[in-house]
N, C-alpha and C positions, 0 to 999 in steps of 0.2 A: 638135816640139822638146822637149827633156829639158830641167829645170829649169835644169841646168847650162848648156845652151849655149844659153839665154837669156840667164844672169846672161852669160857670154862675149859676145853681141850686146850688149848695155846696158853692159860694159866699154869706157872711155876716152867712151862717148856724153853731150855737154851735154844735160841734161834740162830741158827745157822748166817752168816753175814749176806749169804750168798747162797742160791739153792737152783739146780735145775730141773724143770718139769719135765722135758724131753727135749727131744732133738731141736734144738734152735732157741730153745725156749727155756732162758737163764732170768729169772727174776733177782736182779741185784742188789735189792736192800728189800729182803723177807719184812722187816716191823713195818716198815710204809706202807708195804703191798700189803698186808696182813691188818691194817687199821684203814687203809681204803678202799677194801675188798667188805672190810666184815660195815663199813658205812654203807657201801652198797646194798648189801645184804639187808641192814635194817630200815632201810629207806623207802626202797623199791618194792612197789606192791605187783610187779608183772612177773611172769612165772618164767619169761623168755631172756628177763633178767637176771632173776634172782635162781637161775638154775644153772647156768654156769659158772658165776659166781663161788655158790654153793661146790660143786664140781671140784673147780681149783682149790678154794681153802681144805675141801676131805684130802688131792692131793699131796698137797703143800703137809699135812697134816701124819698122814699116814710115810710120805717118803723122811719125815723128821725122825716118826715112830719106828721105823726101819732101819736108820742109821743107829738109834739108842742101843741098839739089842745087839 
């Protein structure tokens, strides 16, 4: 996904204050991580970059989507 139709997945989404990726790995203020992740993302033109990146926001994204349901 392009930077943009991430920010569009994360439009109208309640974000959780506080979210864990896995074991050790507690991102504690989701809007921050989620507006310096997706800067990342639009900035960086290297794929070594901007693939992890990418990675964690689908994440971040899908474990939101999981809790909705």
């Amino acid at each position: 996904m392009t930077a943009e139709e991430f920010e569009a997945a994360f439009h109208g989404i309640e974000l959780p204050a506080e979210i864990e990726l896995g074991p050790g790995a507690v991102i504690k203020d989701v809007p921050l991580f989620l507006q310096k992740e997706l800067t990342i993302l639009k900035t960086s033109n290297h794929p070594r970059i901007k693939e992890p990146v990418a990675y964690r926001l689908a994440l971040v994204l899908e474990i939101i989507k999981a809790k909705e349901l």
